[in-house]
C-alpha positions in Angstrom: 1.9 18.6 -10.9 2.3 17.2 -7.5 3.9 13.7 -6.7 4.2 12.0 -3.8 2.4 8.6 -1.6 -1.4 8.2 -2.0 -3.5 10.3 0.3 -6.7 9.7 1.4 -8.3 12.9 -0.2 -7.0 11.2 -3.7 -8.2 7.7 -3.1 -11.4 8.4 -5.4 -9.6 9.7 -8.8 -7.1 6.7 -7.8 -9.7 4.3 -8.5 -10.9 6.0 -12.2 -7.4 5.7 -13.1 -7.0 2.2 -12.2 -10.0 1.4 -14.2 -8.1 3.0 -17.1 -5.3 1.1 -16.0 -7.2 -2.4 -16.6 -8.8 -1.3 -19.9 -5.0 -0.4 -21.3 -3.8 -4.1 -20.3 -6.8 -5.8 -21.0 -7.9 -4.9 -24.5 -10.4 -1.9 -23.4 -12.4 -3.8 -21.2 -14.6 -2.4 -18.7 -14.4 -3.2 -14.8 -16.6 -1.8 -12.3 -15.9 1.1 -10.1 -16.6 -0.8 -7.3 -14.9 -3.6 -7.8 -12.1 -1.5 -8.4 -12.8 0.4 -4.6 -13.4 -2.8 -3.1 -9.6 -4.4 -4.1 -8.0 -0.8 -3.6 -9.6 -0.9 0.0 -9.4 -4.2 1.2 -6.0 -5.2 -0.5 -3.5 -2.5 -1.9 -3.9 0.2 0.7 -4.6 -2.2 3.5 -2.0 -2.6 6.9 -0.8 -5.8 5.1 -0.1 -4.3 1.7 3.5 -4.7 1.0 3.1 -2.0 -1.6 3.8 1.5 -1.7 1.6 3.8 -3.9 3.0 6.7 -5.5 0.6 9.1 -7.4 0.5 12.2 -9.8 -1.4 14.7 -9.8 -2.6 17.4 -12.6 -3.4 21.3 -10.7 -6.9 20.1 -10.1 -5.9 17.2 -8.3 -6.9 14.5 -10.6 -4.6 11.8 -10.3 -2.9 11.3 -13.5 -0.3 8.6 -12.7 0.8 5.8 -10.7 3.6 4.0 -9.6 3.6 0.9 -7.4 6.6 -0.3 -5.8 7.7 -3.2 -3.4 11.3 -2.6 -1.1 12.3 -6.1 -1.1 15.4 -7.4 0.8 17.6 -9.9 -1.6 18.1 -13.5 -0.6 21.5 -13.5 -2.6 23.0 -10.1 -2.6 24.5 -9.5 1.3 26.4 -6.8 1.0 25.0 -3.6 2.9 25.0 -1.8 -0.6 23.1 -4.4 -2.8 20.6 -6.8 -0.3 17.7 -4.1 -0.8 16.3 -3.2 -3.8 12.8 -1.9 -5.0 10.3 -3.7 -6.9 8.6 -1.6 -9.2 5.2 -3.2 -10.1 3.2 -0.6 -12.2 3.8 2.4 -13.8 1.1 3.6 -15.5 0.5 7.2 -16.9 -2.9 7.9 -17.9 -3.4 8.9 -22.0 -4.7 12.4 -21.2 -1.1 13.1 -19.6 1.3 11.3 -21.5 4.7 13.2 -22.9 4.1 15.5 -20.5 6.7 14.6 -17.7 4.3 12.4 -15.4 6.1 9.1 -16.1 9.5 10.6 -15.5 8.8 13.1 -12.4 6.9 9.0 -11.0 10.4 7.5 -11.8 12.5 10.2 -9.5 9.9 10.6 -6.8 9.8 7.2 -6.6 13.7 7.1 -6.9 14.5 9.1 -4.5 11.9 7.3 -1.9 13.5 4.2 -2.7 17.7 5.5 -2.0 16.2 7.1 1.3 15.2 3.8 2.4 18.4 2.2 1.4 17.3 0.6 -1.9 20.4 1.0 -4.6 18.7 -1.3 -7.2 15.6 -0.5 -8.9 13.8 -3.8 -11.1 10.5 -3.9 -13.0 9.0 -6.2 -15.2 7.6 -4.7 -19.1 5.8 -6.1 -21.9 7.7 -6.8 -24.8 4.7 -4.9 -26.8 5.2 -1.8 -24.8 8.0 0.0 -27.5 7.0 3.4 -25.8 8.0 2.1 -22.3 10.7 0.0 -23.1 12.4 3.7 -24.8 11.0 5.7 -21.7 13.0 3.5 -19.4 16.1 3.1 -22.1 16.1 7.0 -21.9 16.0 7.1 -18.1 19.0 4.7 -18.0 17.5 1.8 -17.7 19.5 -1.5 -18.6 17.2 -4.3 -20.1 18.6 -7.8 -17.8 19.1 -10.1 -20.7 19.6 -13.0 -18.3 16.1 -13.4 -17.3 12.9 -14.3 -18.8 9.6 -14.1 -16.7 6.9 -17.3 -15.9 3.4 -16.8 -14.9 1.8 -20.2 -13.1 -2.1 -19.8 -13.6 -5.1 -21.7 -12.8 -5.8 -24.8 -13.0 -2.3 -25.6 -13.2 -1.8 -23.4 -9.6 -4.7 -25.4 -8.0 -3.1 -29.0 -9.4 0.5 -28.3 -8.2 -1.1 -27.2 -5.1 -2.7 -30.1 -3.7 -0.1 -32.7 -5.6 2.1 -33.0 -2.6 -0.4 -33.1 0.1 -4.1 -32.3 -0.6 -4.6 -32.3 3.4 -2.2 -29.2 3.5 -3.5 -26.7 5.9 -2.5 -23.4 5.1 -2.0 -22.5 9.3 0.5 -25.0 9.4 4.0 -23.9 10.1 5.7 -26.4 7.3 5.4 -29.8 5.7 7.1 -32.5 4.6 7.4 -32.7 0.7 6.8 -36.5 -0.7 
């Protein structure tokens, strides 16, 4: 198995597994290739990304896993040791290689990437359906934060509390005043 940050020569398999990815999460549905190409492309390996993608790969060089992680700087931890952390966003092993070390050799490579860049805090979100990740991190070391609970705004209710304030907002604008 190899590990390491997304190359261009794996960018191909990357995009089966993310389909498999979006089947696991959303009931087995189906999403196009393309689709899948186009967003990889244009969003999560573009100059802009903030994300990092960390793959696995099985000895024919199918990617078999993924890890997607954020280094974030902390807006109320200062100290040198604890204002950067990584944001892990998605780890995601596919079926055909689970319980065989993919998940866990993701978790160090990704480890390790992070304390070289000065990240000493690793968080992630997990669905509370997900027993076999929620033991996979337990066994890792993990510490479930018991003094947070996540939120999701959605449409319509992002596009109402959008233009509530001031529906003649323009997004180029370098502030506003709240009413």
């Amino acid at each position: 198995m190899w590990v390491g940050l997304v190359s261009e020569k794996q960018h191909e398999s990357l995009v089966e597994l993310l389909c498999e990815v979006h089947a696991y999460y959303n009931n087995g549905s189906v999403i196009s290739q393309d689709m899948v190409r186009e967003h990889l492309f244009e969003n999560l390996l573009s100059e802009k990304s903030p994300h990092h993608l960390i793959v696995a790969t099985n000895d024919d060089g199918k990617v078999v896993g993924l890890a997607a992680i954020t280094l974030v700087y902390s807006l109320v931890d200062f100290a040198v040791d604890q204002r950067k952390h990584c944001q892990l966003k998605e780890l995601f092993v596919s079926s055909s290689a689970r319980s065989q070390g993919v998940g866990k050799s993701l978790m160090s490579w990704m480890a390790r990437f992070a304390y070289d860049k000065g990240c000493r805090r690793i968080d992630w979100p997990v669905r509370t359906w997900n027993e076999r990740g929620i033991s996979f991190y337990e066994r890792l070391g993990a510490k479930r934060v018991e003094d947070r609970i996540s939120y999701r705004l959605s449409d319509p209710c992002v596009s109402e509390l959008a233009f509530e304030a001031n529906p003649s907002f323009d997004a180029g604008d370098q502030g506003r005043r709240s009413t």
